[in-house]
Every structure is written in structure tokens, then in C-alpha cells.
C-alpha positions in Angstrom: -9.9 -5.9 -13.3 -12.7 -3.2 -12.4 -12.9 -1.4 -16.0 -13.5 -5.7 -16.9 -16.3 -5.9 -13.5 -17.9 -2.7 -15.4 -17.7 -3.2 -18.6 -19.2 -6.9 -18.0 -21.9 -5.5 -16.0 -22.7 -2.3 -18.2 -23.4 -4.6 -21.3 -25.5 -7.6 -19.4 -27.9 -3.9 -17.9 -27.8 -3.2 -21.7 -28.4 -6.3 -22.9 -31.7 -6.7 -19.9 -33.1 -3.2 -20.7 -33.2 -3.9 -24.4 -34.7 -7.4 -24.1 -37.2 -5.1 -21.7 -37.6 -1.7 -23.5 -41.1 -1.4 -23.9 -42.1 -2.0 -20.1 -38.8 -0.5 -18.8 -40.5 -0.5 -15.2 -37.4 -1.3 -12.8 -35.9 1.7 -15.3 -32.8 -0.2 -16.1 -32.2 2.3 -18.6 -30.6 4.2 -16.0 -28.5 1.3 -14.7 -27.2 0.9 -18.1 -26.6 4.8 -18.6 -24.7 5.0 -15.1 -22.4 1.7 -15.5 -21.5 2.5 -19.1 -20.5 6.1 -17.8 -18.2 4.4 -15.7 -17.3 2.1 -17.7 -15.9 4.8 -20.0 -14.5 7.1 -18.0 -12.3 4.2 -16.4 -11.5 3.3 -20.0 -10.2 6.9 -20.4 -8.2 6.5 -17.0 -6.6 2.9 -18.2 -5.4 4.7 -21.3 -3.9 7.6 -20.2 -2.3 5.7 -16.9 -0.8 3.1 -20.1 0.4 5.8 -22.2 2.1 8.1 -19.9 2.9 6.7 -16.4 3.6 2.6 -18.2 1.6 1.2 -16.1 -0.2 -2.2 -17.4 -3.3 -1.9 -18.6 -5.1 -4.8 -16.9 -4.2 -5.2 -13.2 -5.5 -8.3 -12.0 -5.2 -8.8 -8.3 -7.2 -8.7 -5.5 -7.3 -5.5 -4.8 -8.6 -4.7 -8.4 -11.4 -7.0 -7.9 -12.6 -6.0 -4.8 -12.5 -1.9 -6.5 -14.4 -3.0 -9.1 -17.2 -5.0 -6.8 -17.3 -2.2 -4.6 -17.9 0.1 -7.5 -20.4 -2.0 -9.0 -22.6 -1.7 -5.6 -22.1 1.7 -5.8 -23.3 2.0 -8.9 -26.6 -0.2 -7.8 -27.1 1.6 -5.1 -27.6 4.9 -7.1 -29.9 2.8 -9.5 -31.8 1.6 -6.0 -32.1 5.3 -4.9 -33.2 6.5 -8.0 -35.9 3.8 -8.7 -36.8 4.2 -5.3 -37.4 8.2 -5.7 -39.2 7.5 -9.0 -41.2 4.9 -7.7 -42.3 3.2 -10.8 -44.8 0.8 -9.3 -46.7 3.7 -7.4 -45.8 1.9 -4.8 -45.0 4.7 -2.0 -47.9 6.3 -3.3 -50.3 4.2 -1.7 
């Protein structure tokens, strides 16, 4: 259920920043770049857990969802923090 939360979330980032790629000024760029990192490396994770340890490759329950919620704050917190340090709108600056 969370590779689904981040995969679903890494392509809708994807799908904003390209829609917004000439004035990428909230830098979703790096939003994209950090949940399709995850997204990936939980792909990886999935696979090798199906292939050698049989577990199913999709585990829907509760638990699963809230993992993959909590991983996609966590992942939008490190886009917050590092909008926030490049401070796009000049905003700080002032």
C-alpha cells in the first residue's frame, strides 16, 4: 500500500512540475525527484521481499496505509525544509 501512496503521489508532483516548468517557483522539481526516489527504492524492496522471502507483493492493511501517509509527510516535510532554505520568493530576505 505505501509503494501505491508513493508512486501515486510521485507522478501527480511530476505531473504539477511539468504543467509548471518554466516558473518552477515552489521547486517542485525536488518534490518529484525525492518521491520518485522513494518510490523506486521501495519498488526495489517489494521485489526482492517477493522473490526471496514470498511475501505478497501488495500488502493492503492498515498498517501499510498509515507507512505510506507517514512517509509521504516525510517526504513533504524535506520539500518544506528545502524550499524554505532556498527561499524562492526572497521572502526571508526582506
Amino acid at each position: 500500500m505505501w509503494l501505491l501512496i508513493l508512486s501515486y503521489a510521485a507522478l501527480i508532483a511530476t505531473i504539477l512540475w511539468y504543467r509548471n516548468a518554466e516558473n518552477d517557483e515552489y521547486m517542485l522539481k525536488f518534490l518529484s525527484t525525492i518521491l520518485w526516489g522513494a518510490s523506486i527504492m521501495f519498488f526495489i524492496d517489494h521485489i526482492y521481499g517477493w522473490i526471496n522471502e514470498g511475501k505478497e507483493f501488495f500488502e493492503i492493511s492498515i498498517d501499510a496505509a498509515i507507512l505510506g501517509f507517514t512517509l509521504l509527510y516525510i517526504a513533504l516535510l524535506l520539500w518544506l525544509t528545502i524550499l524554505l532554505i532556498k527561499d524562492p520568493k526572497r521572502v526571508f530576505k526582506k
